[in-house]
Jmol script that loads the backbone (N, CA, C; Angstrom):
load data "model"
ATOM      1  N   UNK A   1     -48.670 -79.723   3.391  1.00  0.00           N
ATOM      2  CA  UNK A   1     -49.182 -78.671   4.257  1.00  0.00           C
ATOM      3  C   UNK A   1     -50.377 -78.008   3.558  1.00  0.00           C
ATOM      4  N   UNK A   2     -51.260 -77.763   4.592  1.00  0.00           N
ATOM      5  CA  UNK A   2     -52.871 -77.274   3.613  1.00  0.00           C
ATOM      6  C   UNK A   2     -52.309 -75.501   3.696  1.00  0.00           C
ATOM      7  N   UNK A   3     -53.206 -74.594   2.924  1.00  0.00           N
ATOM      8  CA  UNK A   3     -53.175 -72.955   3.603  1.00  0.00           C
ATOM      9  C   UNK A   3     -53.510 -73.075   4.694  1.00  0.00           C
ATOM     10  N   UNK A   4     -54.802 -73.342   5.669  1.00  0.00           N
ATOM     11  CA  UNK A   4     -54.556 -73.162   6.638  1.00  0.00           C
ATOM     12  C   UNK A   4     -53.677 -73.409   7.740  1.00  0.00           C
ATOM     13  N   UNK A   5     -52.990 -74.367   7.145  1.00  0.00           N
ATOM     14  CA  UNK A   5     -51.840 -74.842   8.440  1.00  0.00           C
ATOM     15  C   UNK A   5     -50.556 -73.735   7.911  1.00  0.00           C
ATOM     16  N   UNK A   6     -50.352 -73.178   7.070  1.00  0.00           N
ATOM     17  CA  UNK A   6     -49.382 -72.585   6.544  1.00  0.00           C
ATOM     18  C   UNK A   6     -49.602 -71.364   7.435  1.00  0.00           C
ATOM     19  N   UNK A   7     -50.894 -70.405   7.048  1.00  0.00           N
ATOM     20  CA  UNK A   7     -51.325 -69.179   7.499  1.00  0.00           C
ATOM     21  C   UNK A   7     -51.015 -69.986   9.298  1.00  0.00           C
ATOM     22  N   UNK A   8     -51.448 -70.390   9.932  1.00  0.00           N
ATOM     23  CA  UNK A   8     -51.186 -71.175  11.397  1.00  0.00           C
ATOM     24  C   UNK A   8     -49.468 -70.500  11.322  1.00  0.00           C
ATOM     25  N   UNK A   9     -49.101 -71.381  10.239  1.00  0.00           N
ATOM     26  CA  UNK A   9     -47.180 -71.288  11.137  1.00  0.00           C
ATOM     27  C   UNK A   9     -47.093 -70.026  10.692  1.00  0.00           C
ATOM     28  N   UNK A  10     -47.537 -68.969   9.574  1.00  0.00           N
ATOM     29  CA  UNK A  10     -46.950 -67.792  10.003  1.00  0.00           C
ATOM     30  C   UNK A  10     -47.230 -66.926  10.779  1.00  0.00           C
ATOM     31  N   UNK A  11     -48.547 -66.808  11.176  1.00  0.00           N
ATOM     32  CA  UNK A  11     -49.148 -66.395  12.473  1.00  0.00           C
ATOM     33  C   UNK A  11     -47.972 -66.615  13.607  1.00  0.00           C
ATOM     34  N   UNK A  12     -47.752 -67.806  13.888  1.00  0.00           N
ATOM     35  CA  UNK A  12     -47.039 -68.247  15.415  1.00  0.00           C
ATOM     36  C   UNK A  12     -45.628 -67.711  15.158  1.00  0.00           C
ATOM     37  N   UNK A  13     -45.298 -67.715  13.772  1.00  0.00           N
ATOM     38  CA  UNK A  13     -43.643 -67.381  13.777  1.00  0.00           C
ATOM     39  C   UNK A  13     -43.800 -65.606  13.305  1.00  0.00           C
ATOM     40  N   UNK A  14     -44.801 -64.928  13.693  1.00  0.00           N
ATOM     41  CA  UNK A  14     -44.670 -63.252  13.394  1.00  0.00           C
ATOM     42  C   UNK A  14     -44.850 -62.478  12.311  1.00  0.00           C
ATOM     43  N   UNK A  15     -44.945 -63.532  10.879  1.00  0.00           N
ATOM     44  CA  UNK A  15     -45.533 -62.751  10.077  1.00  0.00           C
ATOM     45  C   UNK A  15     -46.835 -62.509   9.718  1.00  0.00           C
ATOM     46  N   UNK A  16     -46.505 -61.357   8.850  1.00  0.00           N
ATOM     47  CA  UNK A  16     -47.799 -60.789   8.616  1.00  0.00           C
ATOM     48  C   UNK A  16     -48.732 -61.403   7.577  1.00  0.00           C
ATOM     49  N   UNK A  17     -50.338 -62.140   7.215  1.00  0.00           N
ATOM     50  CA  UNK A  17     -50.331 -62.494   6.532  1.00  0.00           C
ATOM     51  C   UNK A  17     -51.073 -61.842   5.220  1.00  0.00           C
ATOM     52  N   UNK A  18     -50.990 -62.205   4.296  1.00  0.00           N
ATOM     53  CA  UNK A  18     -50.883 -61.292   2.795  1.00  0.00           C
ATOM     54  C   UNK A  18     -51.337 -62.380   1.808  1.00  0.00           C
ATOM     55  N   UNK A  19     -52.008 -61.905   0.836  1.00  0.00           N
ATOM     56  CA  UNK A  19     -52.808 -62.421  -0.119  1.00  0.00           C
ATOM     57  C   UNK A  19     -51.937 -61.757  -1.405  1.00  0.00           C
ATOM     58  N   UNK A  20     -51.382 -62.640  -2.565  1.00  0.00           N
ATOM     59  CA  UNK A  20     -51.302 -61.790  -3.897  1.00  0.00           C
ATOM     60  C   UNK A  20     -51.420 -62.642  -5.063  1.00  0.00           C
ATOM     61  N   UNK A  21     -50.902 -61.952  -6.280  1.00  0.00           N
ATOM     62  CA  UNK A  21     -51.269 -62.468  -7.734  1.00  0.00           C
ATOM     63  C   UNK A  21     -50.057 -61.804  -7.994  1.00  0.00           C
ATOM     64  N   UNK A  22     -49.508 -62.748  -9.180  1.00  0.00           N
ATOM     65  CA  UNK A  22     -48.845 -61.995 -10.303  1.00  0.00           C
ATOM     66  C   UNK A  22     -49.401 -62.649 -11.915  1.00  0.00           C
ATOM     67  N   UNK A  23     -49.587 -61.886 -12.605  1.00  0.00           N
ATOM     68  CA  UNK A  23     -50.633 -62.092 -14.076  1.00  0.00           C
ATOM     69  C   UNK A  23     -49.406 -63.128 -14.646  1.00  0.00           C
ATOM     70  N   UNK A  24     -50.242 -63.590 -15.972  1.00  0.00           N
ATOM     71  CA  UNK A  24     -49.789 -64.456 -16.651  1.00  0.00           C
ATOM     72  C   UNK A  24     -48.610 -63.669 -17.185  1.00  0.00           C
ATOM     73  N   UNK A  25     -46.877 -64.696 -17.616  1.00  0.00           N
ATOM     74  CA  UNK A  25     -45.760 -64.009 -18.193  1.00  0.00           C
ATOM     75  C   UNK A  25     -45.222 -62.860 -17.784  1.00  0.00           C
ATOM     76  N   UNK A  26     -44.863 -62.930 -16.448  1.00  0.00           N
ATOM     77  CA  UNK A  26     -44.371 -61.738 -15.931  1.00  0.00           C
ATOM     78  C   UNK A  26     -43.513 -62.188 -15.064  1.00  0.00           C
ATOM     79  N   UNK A  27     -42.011 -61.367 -15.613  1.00  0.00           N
ATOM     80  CA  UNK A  27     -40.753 -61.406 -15.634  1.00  0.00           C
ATOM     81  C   UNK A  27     -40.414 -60.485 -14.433  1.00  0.00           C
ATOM     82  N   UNK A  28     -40.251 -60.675 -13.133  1.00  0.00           N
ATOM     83  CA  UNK A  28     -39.450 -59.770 -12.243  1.00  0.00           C
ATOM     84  C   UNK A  28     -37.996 -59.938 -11.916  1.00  0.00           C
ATOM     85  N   UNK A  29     -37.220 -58.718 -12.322  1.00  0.00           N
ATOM     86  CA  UNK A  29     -35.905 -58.748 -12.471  1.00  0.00           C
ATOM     87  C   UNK A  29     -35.314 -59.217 -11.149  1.00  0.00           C
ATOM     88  N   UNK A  30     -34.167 -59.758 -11.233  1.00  0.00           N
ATOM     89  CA  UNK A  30     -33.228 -60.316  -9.697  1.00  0.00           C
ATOM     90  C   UNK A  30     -33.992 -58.767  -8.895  1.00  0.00           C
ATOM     91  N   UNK A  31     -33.931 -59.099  -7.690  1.00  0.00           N
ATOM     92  CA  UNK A  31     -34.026 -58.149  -6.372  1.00  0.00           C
ATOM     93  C   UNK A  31     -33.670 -58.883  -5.130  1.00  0.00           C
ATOM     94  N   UNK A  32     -33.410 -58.127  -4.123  1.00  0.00           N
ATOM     95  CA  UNK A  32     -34.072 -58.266  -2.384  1.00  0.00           C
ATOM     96  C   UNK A  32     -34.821 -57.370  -1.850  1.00  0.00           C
ATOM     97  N   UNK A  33     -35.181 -57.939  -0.941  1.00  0.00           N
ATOM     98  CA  UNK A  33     -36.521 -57.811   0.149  1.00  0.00           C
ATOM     99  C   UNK A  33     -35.593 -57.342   1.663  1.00  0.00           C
ATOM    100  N   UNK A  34     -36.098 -56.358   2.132  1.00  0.00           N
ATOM    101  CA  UNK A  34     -35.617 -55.835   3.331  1.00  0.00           C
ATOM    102  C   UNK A  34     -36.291 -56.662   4.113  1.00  0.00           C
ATOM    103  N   UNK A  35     -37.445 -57.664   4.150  1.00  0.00           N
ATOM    104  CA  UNK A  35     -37.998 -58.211   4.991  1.00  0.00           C
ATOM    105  C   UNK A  35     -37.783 -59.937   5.168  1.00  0.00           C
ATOM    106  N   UNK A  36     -38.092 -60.869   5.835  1.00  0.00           N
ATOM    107  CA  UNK A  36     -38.296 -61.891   5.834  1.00  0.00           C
ATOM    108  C   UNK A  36     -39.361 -62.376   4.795  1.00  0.00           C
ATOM    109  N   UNK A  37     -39.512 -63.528   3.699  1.00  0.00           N
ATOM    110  CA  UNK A  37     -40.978 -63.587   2.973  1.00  0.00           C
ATOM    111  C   UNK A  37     -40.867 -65.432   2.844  1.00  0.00           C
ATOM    112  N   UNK A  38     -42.457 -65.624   3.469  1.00  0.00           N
ATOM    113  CA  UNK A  38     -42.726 -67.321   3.048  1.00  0.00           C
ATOM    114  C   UNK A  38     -43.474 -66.914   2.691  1.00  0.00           C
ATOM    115  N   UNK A  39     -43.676 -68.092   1.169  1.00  0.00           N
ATOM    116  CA  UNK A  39     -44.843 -68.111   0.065  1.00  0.00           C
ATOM    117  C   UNK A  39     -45.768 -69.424  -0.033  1.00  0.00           C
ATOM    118  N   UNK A  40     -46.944 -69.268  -0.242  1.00  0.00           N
ATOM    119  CA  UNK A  40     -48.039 -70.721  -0.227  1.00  0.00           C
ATOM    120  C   UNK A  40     -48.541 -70.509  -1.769  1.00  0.00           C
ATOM    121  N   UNK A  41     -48.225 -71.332  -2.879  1.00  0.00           N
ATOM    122  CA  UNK A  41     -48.827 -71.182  -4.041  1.00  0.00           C
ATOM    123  C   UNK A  41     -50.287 -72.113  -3.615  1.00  0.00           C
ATOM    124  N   UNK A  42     -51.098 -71.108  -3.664  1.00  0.00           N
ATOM    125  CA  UNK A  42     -52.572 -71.454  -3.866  1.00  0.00           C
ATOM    126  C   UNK A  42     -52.834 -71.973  -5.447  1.00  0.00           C
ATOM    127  N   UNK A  43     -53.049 -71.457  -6.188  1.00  0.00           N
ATOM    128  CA  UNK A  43     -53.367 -71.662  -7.830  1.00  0.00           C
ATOM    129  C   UNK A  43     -52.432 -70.950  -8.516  1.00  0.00           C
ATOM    130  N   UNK A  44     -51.965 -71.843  -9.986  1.00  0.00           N
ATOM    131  CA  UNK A  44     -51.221 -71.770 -10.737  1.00  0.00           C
ATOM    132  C   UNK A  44     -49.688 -71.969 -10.469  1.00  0.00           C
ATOM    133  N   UNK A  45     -48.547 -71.254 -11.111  1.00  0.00           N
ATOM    134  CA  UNK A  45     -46.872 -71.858 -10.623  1.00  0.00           C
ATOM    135  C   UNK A  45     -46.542 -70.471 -10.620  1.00  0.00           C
ATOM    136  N   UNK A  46     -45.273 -70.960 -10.219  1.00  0.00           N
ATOM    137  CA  UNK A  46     -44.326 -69.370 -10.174  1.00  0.00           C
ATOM    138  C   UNK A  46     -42.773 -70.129 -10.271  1.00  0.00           C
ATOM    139  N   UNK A  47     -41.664 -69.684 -10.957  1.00  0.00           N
ATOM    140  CA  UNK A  47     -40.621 -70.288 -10.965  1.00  0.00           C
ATOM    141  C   UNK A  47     -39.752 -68.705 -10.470  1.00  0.00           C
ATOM    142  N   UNK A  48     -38.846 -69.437  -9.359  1.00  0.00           N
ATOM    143  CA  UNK A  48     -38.035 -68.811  -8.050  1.00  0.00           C
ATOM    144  C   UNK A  48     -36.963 -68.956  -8.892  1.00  0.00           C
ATOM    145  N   UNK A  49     -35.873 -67.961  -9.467  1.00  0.00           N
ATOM    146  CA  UNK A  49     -34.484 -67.985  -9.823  1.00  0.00           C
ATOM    147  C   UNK A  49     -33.662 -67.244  -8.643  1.00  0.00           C
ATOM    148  N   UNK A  50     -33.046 -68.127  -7.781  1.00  0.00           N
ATOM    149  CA  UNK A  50     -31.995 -67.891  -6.747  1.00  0.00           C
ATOM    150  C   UNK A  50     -30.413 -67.774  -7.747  1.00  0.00           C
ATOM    151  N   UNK A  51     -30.502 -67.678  -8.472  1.00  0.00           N
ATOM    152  CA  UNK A  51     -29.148 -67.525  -9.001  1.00  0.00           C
ATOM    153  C   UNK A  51     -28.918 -68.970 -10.248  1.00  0.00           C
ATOM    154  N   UNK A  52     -28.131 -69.651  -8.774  1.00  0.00           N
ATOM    155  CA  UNK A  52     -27.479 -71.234  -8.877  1.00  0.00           C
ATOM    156  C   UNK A  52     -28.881 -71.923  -9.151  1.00  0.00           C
ATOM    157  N   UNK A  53     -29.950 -71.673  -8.804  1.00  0.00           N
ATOM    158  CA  UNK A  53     -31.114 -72.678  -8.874  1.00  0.00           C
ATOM    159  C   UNK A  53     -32.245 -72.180  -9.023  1.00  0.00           C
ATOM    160  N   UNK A  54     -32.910 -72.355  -9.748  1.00  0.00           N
ATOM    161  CA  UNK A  54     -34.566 -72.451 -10.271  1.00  0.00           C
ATOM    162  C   UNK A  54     -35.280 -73.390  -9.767  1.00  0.00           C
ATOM    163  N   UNK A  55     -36.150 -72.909  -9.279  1.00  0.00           N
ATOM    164  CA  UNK A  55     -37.198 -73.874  -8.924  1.00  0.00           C
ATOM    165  C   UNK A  55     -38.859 -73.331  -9.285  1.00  0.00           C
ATOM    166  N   UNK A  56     -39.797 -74.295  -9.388  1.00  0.00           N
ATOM    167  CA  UNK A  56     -40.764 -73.889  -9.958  1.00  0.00           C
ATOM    168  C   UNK A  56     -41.658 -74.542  -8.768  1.00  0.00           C
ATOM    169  N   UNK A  57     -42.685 -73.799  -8.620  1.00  0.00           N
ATOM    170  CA  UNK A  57     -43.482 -73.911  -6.895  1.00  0.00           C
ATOM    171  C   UNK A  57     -44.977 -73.949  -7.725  1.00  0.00           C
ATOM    172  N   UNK A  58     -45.709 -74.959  -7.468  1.00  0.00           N
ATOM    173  CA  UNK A  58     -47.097 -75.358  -7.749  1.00  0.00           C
ATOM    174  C   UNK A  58     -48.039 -75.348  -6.611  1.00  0.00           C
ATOM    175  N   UNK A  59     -49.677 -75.553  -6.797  1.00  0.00           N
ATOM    176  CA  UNK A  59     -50.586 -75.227  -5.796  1.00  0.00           C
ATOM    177  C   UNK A  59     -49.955 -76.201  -4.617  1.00  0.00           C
ATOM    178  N   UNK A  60     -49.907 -75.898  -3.230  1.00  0.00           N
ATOM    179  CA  UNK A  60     -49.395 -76.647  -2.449  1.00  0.00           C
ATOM    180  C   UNK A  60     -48.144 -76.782  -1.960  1.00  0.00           C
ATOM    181  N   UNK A  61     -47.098 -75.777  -2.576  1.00  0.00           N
ATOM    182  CA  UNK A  61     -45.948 -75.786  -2.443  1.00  0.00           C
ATOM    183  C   UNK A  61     -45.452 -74.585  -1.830  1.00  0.00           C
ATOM    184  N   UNK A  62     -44.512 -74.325  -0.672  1.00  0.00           N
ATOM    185  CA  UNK A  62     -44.319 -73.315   0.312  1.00  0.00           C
ATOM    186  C   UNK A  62     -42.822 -73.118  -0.345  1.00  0.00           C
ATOM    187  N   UNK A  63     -42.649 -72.038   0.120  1.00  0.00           N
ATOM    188  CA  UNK A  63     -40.771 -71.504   0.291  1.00  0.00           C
ATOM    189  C   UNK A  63     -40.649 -70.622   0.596  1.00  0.00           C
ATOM    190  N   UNK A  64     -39.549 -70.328   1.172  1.00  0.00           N
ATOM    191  CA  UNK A  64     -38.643 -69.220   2.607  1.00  0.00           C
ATOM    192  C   UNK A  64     -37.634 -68.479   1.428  1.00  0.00           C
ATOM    193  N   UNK A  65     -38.188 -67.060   1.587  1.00  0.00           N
ATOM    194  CA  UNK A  65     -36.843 -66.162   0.859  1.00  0.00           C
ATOM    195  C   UNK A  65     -36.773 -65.221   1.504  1.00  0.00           C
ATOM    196  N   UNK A  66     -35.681 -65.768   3.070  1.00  0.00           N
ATOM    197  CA  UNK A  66     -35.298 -64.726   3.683  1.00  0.00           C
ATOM    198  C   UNK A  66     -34.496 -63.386   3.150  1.00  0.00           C
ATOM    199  N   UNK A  67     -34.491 -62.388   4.086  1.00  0.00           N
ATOM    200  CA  UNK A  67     -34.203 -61.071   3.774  1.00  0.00           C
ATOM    201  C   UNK A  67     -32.992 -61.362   3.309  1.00  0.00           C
ATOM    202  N   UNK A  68     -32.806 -60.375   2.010  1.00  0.00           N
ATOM    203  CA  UNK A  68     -31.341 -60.195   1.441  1.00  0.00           C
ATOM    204  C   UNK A  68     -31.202 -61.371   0.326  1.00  0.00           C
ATOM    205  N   UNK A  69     -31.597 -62.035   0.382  1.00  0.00           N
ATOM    206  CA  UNK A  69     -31.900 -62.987  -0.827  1.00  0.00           C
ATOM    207  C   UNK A  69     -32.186 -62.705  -2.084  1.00  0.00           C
ATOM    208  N   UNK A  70     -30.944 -62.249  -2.591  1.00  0.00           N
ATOM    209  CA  UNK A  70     -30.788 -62.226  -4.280  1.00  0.00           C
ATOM    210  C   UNK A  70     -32.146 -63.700  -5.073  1.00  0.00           C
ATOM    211  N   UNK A  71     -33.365 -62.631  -5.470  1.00  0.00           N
ATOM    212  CA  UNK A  71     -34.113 -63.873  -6.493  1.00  0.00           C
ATOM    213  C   UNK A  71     -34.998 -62.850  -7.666  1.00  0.00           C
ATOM    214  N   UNK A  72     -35.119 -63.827  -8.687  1.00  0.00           N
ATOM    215  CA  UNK A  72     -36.354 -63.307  -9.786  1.00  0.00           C
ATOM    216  C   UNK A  72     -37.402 -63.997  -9.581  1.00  0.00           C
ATOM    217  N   UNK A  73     -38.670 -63.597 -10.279  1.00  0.00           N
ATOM    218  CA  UNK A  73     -39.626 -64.591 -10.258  1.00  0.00           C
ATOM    219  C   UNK A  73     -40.308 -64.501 -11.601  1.00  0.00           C
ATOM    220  N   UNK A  74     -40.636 -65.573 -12.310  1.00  0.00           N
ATOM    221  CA  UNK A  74     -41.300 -65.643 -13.340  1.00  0.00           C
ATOM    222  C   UNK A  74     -42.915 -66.583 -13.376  1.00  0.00           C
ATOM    223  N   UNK A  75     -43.919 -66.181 -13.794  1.00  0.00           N
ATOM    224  CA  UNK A  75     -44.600 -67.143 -14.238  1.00  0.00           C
ATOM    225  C   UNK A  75     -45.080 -67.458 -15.529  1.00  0.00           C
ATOM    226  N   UNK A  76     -45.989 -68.348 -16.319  1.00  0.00           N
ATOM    227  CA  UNK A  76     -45.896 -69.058 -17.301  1.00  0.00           C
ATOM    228  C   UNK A  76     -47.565 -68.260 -17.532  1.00  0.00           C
ATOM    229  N   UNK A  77     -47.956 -68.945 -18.687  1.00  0.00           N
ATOM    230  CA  UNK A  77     -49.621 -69.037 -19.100  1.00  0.00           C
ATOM    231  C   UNK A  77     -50.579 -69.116 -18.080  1.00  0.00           C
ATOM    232  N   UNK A  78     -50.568 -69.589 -17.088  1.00  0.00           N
ATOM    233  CA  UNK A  78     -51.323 -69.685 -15.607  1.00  0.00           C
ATOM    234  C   UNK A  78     -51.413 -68.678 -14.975  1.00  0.00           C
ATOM    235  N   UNK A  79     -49.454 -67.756 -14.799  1.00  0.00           N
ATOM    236  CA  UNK A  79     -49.747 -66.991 -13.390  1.00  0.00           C
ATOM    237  C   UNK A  79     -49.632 -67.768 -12.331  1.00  0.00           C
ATOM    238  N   UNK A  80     -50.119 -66.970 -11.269  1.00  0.00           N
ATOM    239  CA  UNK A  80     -50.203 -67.314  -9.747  1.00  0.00           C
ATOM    240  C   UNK A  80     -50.714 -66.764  -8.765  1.00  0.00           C
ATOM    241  N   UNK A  81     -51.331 -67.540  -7.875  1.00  0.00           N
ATOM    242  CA  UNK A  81     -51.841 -66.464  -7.005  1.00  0.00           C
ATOM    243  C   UNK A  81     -51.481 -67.426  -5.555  1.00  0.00           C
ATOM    244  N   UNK A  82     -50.982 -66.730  -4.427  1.00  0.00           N
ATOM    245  CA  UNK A  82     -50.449 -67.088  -3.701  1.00  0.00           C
ATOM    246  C   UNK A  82     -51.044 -66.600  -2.408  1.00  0.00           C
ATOM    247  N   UNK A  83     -50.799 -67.007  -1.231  1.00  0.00           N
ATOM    248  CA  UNK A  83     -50.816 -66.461   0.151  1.00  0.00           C
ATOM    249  C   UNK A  83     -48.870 -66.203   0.821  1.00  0.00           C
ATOM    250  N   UNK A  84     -49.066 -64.911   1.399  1.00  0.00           N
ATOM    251  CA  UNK A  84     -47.461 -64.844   1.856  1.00  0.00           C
ATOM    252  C   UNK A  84     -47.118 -64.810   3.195  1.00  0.00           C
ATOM    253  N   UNK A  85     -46.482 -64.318   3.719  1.00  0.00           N
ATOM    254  CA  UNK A  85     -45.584 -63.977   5.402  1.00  0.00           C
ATOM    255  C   UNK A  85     -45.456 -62.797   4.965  1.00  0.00           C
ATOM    256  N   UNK A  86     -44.737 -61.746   5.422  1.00  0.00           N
ATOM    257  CA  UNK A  86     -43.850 -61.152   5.550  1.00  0.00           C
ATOM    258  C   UNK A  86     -43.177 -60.585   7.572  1.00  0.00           C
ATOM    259  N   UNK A  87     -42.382 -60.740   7.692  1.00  0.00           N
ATOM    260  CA  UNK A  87     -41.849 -59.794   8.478  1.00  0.00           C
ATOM    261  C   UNK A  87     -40.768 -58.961   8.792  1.00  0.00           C
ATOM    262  N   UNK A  88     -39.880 -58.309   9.703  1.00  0.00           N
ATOM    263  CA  UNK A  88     -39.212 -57.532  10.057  1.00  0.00           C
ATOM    264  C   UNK A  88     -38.069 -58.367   9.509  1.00  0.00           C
ATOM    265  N   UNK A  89     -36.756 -58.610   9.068  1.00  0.00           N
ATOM    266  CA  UNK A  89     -35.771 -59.326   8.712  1.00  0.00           C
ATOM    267  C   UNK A  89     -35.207 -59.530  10.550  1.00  0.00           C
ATOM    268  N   UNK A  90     -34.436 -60.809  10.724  1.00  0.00           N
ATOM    269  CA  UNK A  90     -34.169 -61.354  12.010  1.00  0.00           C
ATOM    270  C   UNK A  90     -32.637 -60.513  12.523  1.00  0.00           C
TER     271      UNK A  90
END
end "model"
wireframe off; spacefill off
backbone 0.3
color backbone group
């Protein structure tokens, strides 16, 4: 999936769309989100700790962390800078 086809499906499915960064080595503790959130890693990684599973998301790589979704996020020497969703939780 390119960004623009990404920004496309969140447009049609209601979210809002959003541009961000998080700097190199930065540790965000477990949380949730009162909202719905899909992520588009544009440049650099970001590794998603859902608990049970880690996953690490590179340029080109999307993921859904609907509302209430216990996650951390970390990135490495790179950082990240991403395009997002957000909306109202369903």
């Amino acid at each position: 999936m390119t960004r623009g086809e990404f920004e496309s499906e969140l447009r049609r499915d209601g979210y809002q769309v959003e541009e961000g960064e998080i700097k190199p080595h930065t540790h965000r503790e477990l949380h949730v989100h009162e909202f719905d959130a899909r992520v588009f890693v544009v440049d650099g990684s970001i590794t998603m700790d859902f608990g049970t599973e880690k996953v690490t998301y590179r340029p080109g790589d999307a993921c859904n962390v609907p509302a209430g979704t216990r996650h951390a996020e970390h990135t490495e020497a790179d950082g990240v800078r991403y395009v997002f969703g957000r909306r109202p939780a369903a």
